[in-house]
TORPA-4810 file (N, C-alpha, C, O; in nm, 3 decimals):
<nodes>
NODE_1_1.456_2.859_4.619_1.321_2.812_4.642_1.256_2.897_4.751_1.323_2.933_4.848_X
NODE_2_1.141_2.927_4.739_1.090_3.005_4.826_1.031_2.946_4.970_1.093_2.843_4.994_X
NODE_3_0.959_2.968_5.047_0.933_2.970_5.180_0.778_3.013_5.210_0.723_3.121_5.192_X
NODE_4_0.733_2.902_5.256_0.548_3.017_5.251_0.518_2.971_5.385_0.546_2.856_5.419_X
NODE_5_0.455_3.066_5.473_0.410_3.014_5.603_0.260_2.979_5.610_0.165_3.056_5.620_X
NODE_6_0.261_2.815_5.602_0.154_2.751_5.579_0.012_2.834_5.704_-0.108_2.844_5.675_X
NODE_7_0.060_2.867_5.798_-0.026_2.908_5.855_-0.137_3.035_5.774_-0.260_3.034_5.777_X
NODE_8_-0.047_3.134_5.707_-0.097_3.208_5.626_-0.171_3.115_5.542_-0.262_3.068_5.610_X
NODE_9_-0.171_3.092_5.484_-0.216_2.975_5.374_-0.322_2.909_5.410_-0.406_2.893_5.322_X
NODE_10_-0.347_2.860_5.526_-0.478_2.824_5.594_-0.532_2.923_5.599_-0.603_2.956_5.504_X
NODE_11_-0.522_2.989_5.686_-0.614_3.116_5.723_-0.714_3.156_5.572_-0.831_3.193_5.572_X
NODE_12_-0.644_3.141_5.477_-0.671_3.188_5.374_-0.784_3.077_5.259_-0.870_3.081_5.171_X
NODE_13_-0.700_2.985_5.344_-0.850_2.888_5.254_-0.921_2.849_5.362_-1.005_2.776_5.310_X
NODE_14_-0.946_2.850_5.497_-1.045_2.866_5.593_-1.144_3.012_5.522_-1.263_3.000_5.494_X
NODE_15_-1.075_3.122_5.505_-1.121_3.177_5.508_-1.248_3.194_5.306_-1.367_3.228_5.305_X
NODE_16_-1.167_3.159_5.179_-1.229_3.172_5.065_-1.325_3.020_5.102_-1.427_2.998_5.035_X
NODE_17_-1.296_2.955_5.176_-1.379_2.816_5.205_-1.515_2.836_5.221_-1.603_2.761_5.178_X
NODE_18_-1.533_2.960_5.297_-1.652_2.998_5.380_-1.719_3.104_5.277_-1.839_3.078_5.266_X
NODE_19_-1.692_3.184_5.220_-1.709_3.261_5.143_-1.760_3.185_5.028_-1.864_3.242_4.994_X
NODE_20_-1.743_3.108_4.971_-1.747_3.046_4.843_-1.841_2.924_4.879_-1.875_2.849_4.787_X
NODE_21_-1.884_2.899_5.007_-1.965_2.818_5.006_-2.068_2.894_5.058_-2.156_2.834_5.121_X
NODE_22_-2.074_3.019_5.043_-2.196_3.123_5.081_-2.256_3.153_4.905_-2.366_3.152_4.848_X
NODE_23_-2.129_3.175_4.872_-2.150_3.177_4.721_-2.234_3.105_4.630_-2.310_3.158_4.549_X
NODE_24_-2.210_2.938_4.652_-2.313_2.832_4.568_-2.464_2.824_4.660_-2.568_2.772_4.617_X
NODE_25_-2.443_2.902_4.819_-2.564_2.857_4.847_-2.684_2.915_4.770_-2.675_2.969_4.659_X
NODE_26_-2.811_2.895_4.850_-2.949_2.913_4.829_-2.948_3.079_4.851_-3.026_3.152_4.789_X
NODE_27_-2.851_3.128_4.946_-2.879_3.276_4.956_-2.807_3.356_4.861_-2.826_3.476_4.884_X
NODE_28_-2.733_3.335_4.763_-2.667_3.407_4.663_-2.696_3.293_4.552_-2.815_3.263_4.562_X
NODE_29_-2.636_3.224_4.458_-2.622_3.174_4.312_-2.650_3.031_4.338_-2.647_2.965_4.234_X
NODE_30_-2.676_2.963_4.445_-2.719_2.852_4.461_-2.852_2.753_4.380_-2.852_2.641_4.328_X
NODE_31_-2.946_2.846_4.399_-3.040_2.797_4.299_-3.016_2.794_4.121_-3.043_2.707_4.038_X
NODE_32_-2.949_2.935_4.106_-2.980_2.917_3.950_-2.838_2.806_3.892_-2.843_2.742_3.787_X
NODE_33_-2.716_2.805_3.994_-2.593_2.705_3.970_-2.641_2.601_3.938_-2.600_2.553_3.832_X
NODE_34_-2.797_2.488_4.056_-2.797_2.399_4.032_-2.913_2.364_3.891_-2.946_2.258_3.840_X
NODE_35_-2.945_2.483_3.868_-3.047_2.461_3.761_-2.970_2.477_3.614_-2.976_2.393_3.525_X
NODE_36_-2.912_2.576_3.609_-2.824_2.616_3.497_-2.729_2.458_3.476_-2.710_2.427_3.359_X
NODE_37_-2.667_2.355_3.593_-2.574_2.264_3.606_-2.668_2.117_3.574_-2.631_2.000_3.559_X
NODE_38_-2.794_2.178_3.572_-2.869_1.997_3.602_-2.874_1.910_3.734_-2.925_1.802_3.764_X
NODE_39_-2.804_1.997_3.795_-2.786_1.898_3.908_-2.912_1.917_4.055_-2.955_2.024_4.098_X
NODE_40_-2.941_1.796_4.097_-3.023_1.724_4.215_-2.967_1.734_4.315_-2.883_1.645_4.325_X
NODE_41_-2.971_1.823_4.425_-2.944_1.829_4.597_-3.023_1.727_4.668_-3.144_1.724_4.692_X
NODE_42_-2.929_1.644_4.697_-3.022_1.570_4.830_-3.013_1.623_4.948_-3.043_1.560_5.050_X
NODE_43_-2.951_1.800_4.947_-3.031_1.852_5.086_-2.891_1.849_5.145_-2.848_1.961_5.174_X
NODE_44_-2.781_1.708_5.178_-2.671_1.739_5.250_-2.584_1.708_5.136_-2.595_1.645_5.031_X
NODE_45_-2.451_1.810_5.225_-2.324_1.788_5.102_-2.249_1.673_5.120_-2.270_1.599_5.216_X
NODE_46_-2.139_1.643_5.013_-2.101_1.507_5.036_-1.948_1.581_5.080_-1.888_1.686_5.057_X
NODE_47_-1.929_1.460_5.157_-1.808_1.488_5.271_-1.654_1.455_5.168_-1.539_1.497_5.182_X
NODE_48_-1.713_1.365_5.070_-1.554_1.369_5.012_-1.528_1.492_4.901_-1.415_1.533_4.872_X
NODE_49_-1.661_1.546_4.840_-1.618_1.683_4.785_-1.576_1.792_4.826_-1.506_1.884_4.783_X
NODE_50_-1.648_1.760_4.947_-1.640_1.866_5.072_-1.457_1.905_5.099_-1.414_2.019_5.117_X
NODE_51_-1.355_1.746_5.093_-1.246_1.755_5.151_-1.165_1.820_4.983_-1.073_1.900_4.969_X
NODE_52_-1.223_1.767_4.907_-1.171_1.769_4.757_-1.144_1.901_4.712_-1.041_1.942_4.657_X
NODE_53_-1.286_1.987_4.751_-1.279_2.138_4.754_-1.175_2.248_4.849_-1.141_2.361_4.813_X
NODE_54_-1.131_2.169_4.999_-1.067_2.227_5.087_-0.879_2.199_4.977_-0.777_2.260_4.947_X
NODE_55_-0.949_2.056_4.958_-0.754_2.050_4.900_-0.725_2.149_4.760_-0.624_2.213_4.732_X
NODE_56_-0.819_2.139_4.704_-0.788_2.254_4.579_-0.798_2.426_4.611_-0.779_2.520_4.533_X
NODE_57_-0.821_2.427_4.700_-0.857_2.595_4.720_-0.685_2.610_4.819_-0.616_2.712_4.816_X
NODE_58_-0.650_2.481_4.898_-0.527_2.464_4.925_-0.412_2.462_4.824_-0.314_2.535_4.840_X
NODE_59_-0.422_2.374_4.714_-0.368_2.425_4.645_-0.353_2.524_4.574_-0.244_2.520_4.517_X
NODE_60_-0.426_2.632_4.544_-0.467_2.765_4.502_-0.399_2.838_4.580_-0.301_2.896_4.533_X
NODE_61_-0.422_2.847_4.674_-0.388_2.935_4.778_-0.204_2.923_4.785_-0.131_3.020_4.805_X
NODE_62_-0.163_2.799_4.766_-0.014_2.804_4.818_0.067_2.857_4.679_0.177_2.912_4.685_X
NODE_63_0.012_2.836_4.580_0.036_2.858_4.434_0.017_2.991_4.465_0.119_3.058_4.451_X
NODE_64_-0.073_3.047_4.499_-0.073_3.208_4.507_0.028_3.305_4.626_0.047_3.426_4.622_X
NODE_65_0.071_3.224_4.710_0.154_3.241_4.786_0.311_3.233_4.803_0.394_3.285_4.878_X
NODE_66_0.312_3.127_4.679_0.493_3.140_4.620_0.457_3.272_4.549_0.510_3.378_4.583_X
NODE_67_0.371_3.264_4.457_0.383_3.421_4.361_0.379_3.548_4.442_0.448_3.642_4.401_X
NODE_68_0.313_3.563_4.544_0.357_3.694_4.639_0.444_3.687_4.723_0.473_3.782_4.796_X
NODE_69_0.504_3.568_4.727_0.667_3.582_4.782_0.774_3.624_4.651_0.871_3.700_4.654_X
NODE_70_0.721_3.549_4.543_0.859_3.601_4.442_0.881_3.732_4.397_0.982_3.789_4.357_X
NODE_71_0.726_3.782_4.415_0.665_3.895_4.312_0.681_3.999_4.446_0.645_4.114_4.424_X
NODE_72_0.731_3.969_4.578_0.714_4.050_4.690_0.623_4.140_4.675_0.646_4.261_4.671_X
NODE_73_0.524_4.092_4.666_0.388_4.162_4.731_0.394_4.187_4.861_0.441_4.101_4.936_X
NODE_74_0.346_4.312_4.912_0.362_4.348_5.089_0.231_4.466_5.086_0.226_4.548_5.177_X
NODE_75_0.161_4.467_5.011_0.006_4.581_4.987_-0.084_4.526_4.962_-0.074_4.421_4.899_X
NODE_76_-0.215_4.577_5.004_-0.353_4.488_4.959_-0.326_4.580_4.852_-0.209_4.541_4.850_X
NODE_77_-0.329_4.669_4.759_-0.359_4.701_4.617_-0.238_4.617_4.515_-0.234_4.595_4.393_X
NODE_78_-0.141_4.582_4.632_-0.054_4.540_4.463_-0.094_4.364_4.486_-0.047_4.319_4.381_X
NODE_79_-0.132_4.284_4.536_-0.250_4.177_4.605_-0.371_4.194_4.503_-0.406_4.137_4.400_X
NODE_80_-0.406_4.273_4.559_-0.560_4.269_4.456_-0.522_4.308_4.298_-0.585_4.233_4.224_X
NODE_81_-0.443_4.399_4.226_-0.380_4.424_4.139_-0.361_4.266_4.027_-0.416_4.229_3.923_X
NODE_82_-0.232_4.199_4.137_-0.180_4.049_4.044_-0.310_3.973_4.063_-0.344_3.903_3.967_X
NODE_83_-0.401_3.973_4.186_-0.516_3.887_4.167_-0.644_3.897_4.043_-0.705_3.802_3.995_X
NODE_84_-0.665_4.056_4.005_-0.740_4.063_3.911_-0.634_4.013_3.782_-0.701_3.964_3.692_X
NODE_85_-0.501_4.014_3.753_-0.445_4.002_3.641_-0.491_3.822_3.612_-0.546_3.768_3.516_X
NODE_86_-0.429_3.755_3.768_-0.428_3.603_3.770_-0.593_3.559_3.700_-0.603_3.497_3.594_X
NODE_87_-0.691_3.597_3.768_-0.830_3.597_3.721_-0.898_3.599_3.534_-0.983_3.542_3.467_X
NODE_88_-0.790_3.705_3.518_-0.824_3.748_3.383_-0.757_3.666_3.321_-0.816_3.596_3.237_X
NODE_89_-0.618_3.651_3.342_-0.535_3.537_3.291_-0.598_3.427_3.261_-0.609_3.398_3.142_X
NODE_90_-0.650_3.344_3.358_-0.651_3.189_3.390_-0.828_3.172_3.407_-0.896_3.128_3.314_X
NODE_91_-0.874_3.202_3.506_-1.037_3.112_3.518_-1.105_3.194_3.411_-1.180_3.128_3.340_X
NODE_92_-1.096_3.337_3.378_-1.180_3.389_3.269_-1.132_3.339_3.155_-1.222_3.258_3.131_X
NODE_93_-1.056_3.328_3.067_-0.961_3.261_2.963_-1.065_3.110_2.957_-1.149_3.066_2.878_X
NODE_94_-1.006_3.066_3.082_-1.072_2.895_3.044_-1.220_2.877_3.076_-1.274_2.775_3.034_X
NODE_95_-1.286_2.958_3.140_-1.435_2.998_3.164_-1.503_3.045_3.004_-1.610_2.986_2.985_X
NODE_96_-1.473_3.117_2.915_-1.473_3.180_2.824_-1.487_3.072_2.684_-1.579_3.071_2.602_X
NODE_97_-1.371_2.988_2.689_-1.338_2.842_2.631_-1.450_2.763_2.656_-1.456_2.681_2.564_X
NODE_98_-1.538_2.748_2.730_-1.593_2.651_2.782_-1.716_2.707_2.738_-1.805_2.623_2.739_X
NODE_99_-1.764_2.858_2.686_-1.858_2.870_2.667_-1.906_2.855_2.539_-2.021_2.841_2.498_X
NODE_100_-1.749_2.861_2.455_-1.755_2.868_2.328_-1.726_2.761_2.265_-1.729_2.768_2.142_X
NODE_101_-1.692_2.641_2.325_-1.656_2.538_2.262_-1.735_2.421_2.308_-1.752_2.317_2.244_X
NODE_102_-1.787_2.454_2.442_-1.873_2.296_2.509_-2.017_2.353_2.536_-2.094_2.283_2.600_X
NODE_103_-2.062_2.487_2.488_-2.182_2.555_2.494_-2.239_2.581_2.666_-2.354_2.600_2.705_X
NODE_104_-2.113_2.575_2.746_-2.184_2.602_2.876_-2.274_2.754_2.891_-2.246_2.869_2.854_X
NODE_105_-2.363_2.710_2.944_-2.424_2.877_2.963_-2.349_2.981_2.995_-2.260_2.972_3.080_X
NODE_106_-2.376_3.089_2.932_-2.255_3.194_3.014_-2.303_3.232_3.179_-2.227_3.265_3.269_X
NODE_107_-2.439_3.218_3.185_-2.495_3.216_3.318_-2.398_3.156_3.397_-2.334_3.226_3.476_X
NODE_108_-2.379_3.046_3.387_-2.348_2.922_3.496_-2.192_2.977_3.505_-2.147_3.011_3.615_X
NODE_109_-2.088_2.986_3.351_-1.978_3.055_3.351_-1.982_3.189_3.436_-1.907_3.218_3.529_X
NODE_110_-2.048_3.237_3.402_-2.068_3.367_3.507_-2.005_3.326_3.648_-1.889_3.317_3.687_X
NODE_111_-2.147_3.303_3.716_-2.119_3.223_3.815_-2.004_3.215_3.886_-1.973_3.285_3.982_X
NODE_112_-1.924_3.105_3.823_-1.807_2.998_3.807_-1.692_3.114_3.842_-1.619_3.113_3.940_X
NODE_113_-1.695_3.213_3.738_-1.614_3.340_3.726_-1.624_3.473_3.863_-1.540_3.548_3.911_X
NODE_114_-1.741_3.457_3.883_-1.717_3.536_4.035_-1.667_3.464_4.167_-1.610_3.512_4.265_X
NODE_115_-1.714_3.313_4.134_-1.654_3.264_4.271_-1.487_3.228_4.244_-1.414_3.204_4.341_X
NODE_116_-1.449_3.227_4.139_-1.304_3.225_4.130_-1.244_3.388_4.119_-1.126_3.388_4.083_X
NODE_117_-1.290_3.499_4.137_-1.249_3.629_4.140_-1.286_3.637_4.302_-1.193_3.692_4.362_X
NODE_118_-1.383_3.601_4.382_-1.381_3.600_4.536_-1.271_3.496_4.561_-1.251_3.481_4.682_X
NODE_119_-1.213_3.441_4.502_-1.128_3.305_4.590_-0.958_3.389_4.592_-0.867_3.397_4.674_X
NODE_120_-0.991_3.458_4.402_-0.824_3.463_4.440_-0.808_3.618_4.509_-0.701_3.650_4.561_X
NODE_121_-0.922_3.710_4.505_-0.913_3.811_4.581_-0.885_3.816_4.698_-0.796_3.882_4.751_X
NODE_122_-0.981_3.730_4.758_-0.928_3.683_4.909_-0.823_3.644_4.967_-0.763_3.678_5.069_X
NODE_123_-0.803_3.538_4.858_-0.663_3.501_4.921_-0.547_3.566_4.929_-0.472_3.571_5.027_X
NODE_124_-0.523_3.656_4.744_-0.388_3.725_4.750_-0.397_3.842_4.877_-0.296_3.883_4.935_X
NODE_125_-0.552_3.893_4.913_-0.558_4.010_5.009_-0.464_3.930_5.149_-0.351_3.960_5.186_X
NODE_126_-0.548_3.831_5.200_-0.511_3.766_5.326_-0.364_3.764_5.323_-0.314_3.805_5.428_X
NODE_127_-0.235_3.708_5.180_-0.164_3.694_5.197_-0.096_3.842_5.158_-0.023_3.881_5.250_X
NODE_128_-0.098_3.881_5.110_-0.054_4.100_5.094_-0.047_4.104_5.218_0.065_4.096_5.267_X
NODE_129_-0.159_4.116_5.303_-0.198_4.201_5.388_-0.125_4.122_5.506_-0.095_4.178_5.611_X
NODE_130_-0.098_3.973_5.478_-0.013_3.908_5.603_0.174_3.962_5.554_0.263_3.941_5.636_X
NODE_131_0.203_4.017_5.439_0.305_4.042_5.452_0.383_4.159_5.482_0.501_4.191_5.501_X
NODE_132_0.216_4.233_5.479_0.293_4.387_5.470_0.293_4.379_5.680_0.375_4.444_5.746_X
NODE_133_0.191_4.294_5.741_0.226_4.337_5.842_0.367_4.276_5.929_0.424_4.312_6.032_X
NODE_134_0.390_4.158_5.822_0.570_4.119_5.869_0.613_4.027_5.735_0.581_3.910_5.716_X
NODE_135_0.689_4.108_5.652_0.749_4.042_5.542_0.788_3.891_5.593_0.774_3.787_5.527_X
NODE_136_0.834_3.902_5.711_0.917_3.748_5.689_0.806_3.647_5.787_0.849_3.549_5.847_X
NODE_137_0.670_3.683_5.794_0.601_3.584_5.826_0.536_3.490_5.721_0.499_3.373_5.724_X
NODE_138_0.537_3.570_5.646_0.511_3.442_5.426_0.649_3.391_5.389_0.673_3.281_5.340_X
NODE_139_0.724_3.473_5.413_0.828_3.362_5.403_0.932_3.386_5.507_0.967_3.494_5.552_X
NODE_140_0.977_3.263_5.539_1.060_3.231_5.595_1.187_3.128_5.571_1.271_3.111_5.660_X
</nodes>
């Protein structure tokens, strides 16, 4: 069983947390998300999505962090490498599905598809780049 140093792991969804909520704002894809989605801003966010979003990007993140311990990742290119594969694999695949079977806009899929290519980029980088500077600080 592997070993992940949760600290890495924070850092890492502190860090796609912030990024990705720059992402839905008003200054990048924010407007056309909530128009393309139907959805009504009352202006503030709600605090239990708010925690809902921290725990899934947590789980993302630690899921991506056994795989660059097994896969010994220790480079941001071989990091960014399995992250574009994971991307193509998994949120484009089921992003793709969704356009063709439940008629979501590809707009909004779009979207959807860059902020999950910033999430896992980030993260596998943060965690590469935390291993190449001490293998045994991701795992231990």
């Amino acid at each position: 069983m592997t070993k992940v140093n949760y600290f890495a792991v924070i850092v890492a969804v502190v860090a796609t947390f912030i990024v990705s909520s720059l992402w839905y704002s008003p200054l990048l894809f924010g407007k056309p998300f909530m128009e393309l989605s139907g959805i009504v801003s009352n202006g503030s966010p709600n605090p239990i999505k708010i925690v809902g979003e921290l725990l899934r990007t947590f789980i993302l993140a630690n899921v991506l962090a056994h795989l660059a311990t097994l896969l010994k990742i220790v480079s941001w290119h071989s990091a960014l490498s399995l992250g574009i594969w994971l991307w193509i694999g998994f949120p484009v695949i089921l992003l793709s599905g969704s356009i063709m079977w439940q008629n979501v806009p590809w707009q909004l899929a779009a979207i959807h598809a860059g902020d999950w290519l910033q999430k896992i980029l980030i993260i596998m980088l943060i965690l590469g780049m935390w291993r190449k500077s001490s293998p045994a600080l991701l795992s231990s």
